[in-house]
C-alpha positions, 0 to 999 in steps of 0.5 A, spaced: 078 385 113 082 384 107 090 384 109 094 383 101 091 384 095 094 388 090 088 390 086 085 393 091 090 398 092 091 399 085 083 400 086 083 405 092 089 409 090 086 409 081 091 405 079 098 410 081 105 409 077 108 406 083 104 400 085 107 394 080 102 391 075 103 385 078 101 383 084 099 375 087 091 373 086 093 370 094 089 373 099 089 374 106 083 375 110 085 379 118 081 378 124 081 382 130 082 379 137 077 376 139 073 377 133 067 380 132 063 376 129 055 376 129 052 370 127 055 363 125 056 362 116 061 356 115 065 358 110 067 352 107 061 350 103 061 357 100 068 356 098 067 349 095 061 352 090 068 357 087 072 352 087 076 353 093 078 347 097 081 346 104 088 345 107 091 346 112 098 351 114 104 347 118 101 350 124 094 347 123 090 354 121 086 353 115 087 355 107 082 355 101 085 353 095 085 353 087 090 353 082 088 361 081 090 362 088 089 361 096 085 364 101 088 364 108 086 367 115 090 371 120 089 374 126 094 378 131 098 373 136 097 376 143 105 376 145 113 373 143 111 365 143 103 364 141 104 361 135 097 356 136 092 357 130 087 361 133 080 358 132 074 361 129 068 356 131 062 361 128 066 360 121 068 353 121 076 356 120 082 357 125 087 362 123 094 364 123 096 368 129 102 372 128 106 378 130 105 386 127 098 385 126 095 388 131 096 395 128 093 393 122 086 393 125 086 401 126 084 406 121 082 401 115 080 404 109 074 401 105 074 400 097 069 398 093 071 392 089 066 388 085 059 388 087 062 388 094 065 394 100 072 390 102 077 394 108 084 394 107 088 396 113 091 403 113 096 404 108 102 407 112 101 402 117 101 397 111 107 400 109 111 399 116 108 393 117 111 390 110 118 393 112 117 389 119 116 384 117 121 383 111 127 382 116 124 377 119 123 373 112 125 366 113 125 366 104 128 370 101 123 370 096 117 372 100 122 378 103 123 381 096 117 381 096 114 384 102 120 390 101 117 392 094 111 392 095 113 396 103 118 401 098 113 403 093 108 404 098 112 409 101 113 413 094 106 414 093 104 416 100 110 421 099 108 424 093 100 424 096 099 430 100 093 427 104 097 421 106 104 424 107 102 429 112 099 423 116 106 419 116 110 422 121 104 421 126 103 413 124 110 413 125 111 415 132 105 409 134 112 404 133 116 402 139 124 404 138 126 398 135 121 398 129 122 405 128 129 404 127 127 398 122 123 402 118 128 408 117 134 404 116 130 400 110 127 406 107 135 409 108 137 403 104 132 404 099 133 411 099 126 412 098 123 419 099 118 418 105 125 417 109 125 425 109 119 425 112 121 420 117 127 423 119 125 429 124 121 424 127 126 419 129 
């Protein structure tokens, strides 16, 4: 599944005012855990003929990358303190294993981009997940960042009918602390999905 990738969003929503114009050409590529994978393809030859070259992460998992961009796996952590890159033998790859990914695999979405069907996580997760993770930002670019991207996602769910009404749902799925990190960021931001929220909460 394809975790960040603005265009595809853009895409998926019809290019809404919200949505920034200017999104990064790095992506982001989400396993479930244990992955289900059906038949071995080494990835890094496919890489190669792209121009994509393999690095690797501090914690050891693997990255393509180019001057254009870089492509990175990820794959939820199994709890407070695994850290270790989680290989991937089938594709020749290890990936990051990090926290909140979890509730990006449910309810994905599937948007046509090129020549080829891509999923994307649920976006009101993806909006949650975003504001999450934010305060945990060691950069503050990075921060920045993921709290734009979270704040302008919640003002489109919000004015979108057939997502607004699923909010309240997908909210409650949180544990406490998380809920309060959602609200207080949205509040902060006075954003209307907090609205929606607050009855909830």
């Amino acid at each position: 599944m394809v975790l960040t990738n603005g265009l595809s969003l853009r895409i998926y929503f019809n290019d809404p005012p919200e949505l920034s114009a200017l999104r990064t050409v790095d992506v982001d590529l989400l396993f479930s855990r244990p992955p289900k994978i059906s038949s071995s393809i080494p990835l890094e030859p496919i890489f190669e003929r792209i121009g994509l070259h393999r690095s690797f992460n501090l914690d050891g998992s693997t990255k393509f990358v180019s001057r254009e961009g870089e492509v990175e796996f990820l794959i939820p952590d199994r709890g407070k303190g695994d850290e270790h890159a989680y290989p991937i033998h089938r594709l020749g790859i290890t990936a990051q294993s990090l926290r909140f990914l979890n509730m990006l695999t449910y309810d994905t979405i599937e948007v046509k981009f090129g020549a080829h069907n891509v999923y994307l996580p649920d976006p009101i997760r993806f909006c949650f997940n975003k504001l999450i993770v934010s305060e945990r930002r060691i950069s503050m670019v990075k921060q920045e960042k993921d709290l734009r991207t979270a704040i302008e996602l919640a003002q489109l769910l919000h004015r979108l009918p057939e997502w607004r009404c699923k909010v309240s749902s997908r909210f409650n799925e949180l544990p406490p602390k998380q809920k309060a990190c959602v609200i207080r960021l949205l509040q902060k931001a006075n954003n209307p999905l907090c609205e929606d929220l607050a009855s909830s909460f």
